[in-house]
C-alpha positions as CSV (number, residue, x, y, z in Angstrom):
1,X,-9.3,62.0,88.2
2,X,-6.1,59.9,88.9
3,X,-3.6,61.5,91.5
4,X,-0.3,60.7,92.1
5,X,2.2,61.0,94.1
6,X,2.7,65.1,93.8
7,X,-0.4,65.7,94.3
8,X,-1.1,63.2,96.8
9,X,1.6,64.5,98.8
10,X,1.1,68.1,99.1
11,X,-2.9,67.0,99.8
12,X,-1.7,65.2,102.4
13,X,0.6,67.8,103.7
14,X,4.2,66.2,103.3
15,X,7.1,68.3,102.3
16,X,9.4,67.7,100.3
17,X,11.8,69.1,97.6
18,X,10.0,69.2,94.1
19,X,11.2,72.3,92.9
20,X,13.2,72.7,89.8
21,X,16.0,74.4,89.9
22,X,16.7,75.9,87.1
23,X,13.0,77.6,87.4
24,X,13.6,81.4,87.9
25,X,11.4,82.8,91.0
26,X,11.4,86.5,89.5
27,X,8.6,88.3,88.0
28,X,8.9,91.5,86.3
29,X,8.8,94.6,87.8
30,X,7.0,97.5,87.0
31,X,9.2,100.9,86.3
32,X,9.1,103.1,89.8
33,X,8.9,106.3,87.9
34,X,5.9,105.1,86.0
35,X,3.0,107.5,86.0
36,X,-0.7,107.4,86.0
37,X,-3.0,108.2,83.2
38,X,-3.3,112.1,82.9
39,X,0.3,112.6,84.2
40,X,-0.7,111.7,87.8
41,X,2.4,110.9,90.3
42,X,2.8,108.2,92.6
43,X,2.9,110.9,95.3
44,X,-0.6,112.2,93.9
45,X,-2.2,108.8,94.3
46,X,-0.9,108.6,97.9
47,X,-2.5,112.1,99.0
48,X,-5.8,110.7,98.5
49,X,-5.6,107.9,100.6
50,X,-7.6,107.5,103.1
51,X,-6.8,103.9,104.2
52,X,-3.9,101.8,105.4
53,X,-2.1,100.1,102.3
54,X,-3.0,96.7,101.5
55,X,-4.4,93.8,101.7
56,X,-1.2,91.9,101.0
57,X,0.8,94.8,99.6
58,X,2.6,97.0,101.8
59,X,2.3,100.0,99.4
60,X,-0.3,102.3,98.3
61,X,-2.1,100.9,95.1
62,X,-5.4,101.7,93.0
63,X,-7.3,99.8,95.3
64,X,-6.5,101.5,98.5
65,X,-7.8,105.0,97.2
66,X,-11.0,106.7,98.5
67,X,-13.2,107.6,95.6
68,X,-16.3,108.8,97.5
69,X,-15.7,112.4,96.4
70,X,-14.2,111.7,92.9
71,X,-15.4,113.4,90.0
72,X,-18.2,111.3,88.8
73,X,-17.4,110.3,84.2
74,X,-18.9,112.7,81.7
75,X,-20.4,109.5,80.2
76,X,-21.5,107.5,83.3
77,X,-25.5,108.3,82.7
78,X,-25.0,106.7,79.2
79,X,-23.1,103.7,80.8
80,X,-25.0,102.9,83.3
81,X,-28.2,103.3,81.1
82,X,-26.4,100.6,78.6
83,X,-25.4,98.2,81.1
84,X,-29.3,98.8,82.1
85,X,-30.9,97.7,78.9
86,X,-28.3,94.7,78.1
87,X,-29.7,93.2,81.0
88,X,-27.8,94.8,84.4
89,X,-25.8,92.0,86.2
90,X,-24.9,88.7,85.0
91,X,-27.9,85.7,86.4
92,X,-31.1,87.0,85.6
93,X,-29.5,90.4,86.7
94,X,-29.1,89.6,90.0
95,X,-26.1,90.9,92.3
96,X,-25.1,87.6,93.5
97,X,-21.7,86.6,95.4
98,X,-19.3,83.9,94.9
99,X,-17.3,82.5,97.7
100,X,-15.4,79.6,96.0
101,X,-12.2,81.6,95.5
102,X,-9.3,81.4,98.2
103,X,-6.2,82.4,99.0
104,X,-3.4,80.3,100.4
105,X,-0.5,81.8,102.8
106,X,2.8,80.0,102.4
107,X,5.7,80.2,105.0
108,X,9.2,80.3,104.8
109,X,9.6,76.1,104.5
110,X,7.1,76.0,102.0
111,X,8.4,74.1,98.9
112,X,8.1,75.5,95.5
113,X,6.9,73.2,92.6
114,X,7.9,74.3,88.7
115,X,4.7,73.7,86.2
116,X,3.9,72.4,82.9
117,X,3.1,75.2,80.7
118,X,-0.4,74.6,79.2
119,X,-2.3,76.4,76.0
120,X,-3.5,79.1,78.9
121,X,-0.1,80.0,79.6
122,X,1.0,83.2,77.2
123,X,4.4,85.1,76.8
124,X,5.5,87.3,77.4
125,X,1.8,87.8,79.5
126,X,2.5,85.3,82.1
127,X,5.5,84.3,84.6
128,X,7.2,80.5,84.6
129,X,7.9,80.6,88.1
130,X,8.0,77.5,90.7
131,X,5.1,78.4,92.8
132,X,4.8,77.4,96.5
133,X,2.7,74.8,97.1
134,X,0.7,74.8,100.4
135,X,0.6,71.7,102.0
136,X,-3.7,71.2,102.5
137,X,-3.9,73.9,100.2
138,X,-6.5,73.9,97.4
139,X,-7.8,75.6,94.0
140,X,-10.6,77.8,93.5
141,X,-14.0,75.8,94.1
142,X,-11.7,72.5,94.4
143,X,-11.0,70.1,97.7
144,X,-7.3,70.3,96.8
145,X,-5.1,70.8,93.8
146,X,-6.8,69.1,91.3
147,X,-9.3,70.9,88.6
148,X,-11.7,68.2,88.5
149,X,-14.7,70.3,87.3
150,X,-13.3,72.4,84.6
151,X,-13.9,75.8,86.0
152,X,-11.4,78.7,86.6
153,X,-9.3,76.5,89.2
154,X,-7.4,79.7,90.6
155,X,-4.4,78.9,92.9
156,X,-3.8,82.5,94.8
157,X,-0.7,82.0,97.2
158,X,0.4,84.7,99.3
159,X,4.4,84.3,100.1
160,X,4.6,87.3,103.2
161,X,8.4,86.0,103.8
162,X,9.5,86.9,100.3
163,X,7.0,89.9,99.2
164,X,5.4,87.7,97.2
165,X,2.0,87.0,95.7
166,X,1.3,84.5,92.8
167,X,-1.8,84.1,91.4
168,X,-2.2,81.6,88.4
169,X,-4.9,80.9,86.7
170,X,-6.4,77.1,85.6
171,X,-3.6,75.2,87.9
172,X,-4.4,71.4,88.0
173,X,-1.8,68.8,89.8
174,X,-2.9,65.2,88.4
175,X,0.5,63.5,87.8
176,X,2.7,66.8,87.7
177,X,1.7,70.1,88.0
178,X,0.3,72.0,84.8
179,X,0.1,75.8,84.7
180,X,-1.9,78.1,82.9
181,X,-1.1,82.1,83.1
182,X,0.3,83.0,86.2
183,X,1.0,86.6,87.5
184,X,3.7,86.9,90.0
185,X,3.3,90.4,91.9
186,X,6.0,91.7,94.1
187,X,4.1,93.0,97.7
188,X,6.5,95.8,98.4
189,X,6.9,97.6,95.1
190,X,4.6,100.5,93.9
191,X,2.4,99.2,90.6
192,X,1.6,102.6,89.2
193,X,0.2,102.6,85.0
194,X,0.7,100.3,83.4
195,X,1.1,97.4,86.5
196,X,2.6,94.7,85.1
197,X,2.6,95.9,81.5
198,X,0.5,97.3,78.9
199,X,-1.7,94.8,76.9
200,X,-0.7,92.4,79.6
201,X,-2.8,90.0,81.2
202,X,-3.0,87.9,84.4
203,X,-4.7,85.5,86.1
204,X,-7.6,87.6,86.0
205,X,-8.4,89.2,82.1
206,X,-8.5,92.7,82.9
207,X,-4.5,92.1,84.0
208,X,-5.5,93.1,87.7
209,X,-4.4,91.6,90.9
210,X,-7.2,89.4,92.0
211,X,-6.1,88.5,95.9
212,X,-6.5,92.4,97.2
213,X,-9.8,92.6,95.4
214,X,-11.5,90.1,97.2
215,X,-12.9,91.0,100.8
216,X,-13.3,88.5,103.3
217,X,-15.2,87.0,106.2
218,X,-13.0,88.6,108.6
219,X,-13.1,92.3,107.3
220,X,-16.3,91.7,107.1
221,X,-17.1,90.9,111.0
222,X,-14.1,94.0,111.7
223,X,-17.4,95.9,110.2
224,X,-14.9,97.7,107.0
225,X,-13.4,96.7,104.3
226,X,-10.8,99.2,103.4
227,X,-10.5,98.8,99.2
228,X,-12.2,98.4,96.4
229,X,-13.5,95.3,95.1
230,X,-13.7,92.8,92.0
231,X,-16.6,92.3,89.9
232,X,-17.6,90.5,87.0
233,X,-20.1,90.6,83.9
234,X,-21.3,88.7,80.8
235,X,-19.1,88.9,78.1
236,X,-21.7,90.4,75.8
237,X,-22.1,93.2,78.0
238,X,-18.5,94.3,77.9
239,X,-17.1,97.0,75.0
240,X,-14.1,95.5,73.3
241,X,-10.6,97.3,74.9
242,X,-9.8,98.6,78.8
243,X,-9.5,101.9,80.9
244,X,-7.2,102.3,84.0
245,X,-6.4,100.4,86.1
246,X,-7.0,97.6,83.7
247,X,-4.1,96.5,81.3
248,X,-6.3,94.2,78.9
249,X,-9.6,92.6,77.9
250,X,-10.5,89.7,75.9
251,X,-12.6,89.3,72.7
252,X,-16.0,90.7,73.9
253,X,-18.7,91.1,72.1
254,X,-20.6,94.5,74.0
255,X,-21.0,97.9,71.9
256,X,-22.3,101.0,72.1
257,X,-21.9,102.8,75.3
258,X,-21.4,99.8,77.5
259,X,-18.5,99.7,79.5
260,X,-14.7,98.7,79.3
261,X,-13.1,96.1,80.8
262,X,-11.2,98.3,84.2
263,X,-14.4,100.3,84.8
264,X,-14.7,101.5,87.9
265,X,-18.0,102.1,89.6
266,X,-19.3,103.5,92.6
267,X,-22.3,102.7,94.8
268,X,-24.1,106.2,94.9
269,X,-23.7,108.0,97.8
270,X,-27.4,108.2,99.0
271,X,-28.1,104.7,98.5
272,X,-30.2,103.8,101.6
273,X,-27.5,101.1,103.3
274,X,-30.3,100.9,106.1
275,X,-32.7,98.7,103.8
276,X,-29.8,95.7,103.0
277,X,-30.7,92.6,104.7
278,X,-27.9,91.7,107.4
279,X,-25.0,93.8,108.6
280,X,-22.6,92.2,106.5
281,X,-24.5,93.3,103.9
282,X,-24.2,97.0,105.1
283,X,-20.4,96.5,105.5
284,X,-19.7,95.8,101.1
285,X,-22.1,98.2,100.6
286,X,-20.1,101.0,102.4
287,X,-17.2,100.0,100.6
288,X,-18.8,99.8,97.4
289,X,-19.5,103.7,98.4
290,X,-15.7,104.8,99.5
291,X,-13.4,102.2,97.3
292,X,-15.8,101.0,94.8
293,X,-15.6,98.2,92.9
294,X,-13.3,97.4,89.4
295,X,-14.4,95.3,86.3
296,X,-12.0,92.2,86.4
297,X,-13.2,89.5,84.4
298,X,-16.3,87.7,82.3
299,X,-18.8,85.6,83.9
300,X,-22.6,85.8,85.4
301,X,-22.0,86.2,89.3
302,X,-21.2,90.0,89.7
303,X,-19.2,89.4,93.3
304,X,-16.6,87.6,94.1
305,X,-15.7,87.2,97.7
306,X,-12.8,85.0,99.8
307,X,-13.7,81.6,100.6
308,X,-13.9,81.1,104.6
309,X,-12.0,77.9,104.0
310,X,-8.8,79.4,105.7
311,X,-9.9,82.7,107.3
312,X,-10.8,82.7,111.2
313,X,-14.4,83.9,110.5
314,X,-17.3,82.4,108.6
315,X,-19.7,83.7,106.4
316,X,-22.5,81.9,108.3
317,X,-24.1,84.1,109.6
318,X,-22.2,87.3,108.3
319,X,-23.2,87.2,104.3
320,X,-25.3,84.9,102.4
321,X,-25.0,85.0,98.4
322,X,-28.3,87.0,97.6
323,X,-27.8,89.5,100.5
324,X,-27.1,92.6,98.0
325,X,-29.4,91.5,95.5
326,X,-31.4,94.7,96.1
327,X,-28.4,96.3,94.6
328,X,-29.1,97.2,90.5
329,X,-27.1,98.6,88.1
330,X,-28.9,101.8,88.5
331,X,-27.9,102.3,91.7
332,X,-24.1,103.3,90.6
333,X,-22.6,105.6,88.7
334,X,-19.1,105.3,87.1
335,X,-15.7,107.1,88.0
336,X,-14.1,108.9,86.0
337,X,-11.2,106.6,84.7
338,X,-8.9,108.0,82.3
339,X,-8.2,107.5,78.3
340,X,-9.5,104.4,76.8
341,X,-7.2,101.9,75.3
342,X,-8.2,99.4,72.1
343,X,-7.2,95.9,73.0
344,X,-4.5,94.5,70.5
345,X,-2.9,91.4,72.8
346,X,0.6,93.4,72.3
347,X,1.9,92.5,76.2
348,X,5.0,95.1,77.0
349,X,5.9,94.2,80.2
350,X,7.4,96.9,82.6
């Protein structure tokens, strides 16, 4: 694929102004005195935490909360037992992990680039912000900005300096920079129901934040990973519509008692941690038991972890791919999540 001189020059690590501006760098907030499904507070949500806020927020969120002792779903025999006979996990049912996804950390000097708009970008769903563009940086599975191989080709960006954390999905720089959705998330505010909006979207389907969801090489050799986690399944084992925290689904074809997108399960609590392979192994087990782990998206490998690209630890060593393929379906029960919302693609955002 032919790159010019944009791309070439934030591969190679130049900077230089490219921003637009008359691009707006705001993303819509969510309202503060928002409440959970059932009438739950933000000051609720906090009393069961357990953990420090974060990663990359600095306030509580869904993810930080310790589930181990939460009331297991009325209907999470029935789920499970679905999810069991559609065929478990996506690849031959096989817990597998992806590490192809990263997340970039810009500084206060790094430029901000406006994007094309392509057919993946959706209103009022997704943000037209300039996004910073790392110098060196890259997209998910990709050397550097461009989507050469068709795939997701996340760009996840971290901005501590401005509370910022954009996250767009199918980014490609060739000669300019084109933009599918992106979901710009404001660090410091409190996303209580409905996050960014009901109906709404992101660069991930279930309209989560994808960054916080991933855990990494280095929480992993800390030995804890202190939130819940992002995982994926088949499209035709998905029921059409969401539960909390998830804001939207997509056109799946699952039915009977199989689950939502947003479903939250839980690794059951005497699960033998002992018999996983390695200790890094142990360590997304545990938190599979306290944070569990939240339906985000379609596809066939059930875990997505951070690439090691630009963390201080690898996963040599730590976490190879198949390490919790011991894990089964079976082996987790379901949370109880709140009221169930049919999906009608009516974004409101907050």
């Amino acid at each position: 694929m032919r790159i010019t001189t944009l791309a070439c020059c934030l591969l190679a690590g130049c900077v230089g102004s490219t921003t637009d501006p008359n691009a707006s760098d705001d993303s819509s907030s969510t309202d503060p005195s928002a409440t959970t499904d059932g009438g739950a507070t933000q000051s609720d949500a906090e009393s069961a935490l357990t953990s420090p806020t974060g990663p990359y927020f600095t306030t509580p969120m869904f993810f930080n909360t310790d589930v181990s002792a939460s009331p297991k779903a009325a209907n999470s025999d029935r789920i499970i037992a679905a999810l069991r006979s559609a065929g478990g996990w996506g690849n031959a049912n096989t817990m597998q992990v992806d590490f192809d996804i990263d997340v970039l950390t810009a500084t206060a000097s790094t430029p901000k680039v406006a994007f094309t708009q392509t057919d993946d970008w959706y209103s009022p769903d997704c943000d037209s912000s300039a996004m910073p563009m790392v110098p060196g940086g890259n997209l998910e599975g990709e050397s550097g900005y461009a989507c050469t191989n068709d795939g997701d080709c996340h760009l996840l960006v971290n901005d501590p300096t401005n509370h910022k954390l954009y996250e767009m999905w199918r980014a490609n720089v060739t000669d300019r920079f084109y933009g599918g959705c992106l979901a710009v998330w404001n660090t410091s505010q409190s996303y209580t129901r409905p996050l960014r909006g009901m109906q709404c979207t992101s660069a991930d389907a279930a309209g989560l934040p994808i960054s916080p969801l991933l855990f990494t090489a280095d929480e992993v050799h800390a030995g804890a990973i202190n939130h819940a986690i992002r995982f994926i399944l088949p499209n035709n084992r998905i029921k059409k519509g969401f539960v909390p925290p998830a804001t939207h689904g997509t056109g799946t074809t699952g039915t009977g008692d199989l689950p939502y997108y947003g479903v939250h399960l839980r690794l059951r609590a005497n699960y033998p941690i002992s018999s996983l392979p390695t200790a890094g192994a142990r360590v997304v087990a545990r938190a599979m038991q306290k944070y569990g782990m939240y339906h985000a998206d379609g596809g066939n490998i059930a875990l997505t972890a951070q690439s090691d690209r630009h963390t201080t630890y690898k996963w040599a060593g730590q976490l190879d791919p198949r390490d919790l393929a011991a894990l089964k379906v079976d082996d987790f029960e379901v949370v109880d999540h709140g009221t169930y919302t049919p999906l009608t693609y009516d974004c409101v955002r907050q």
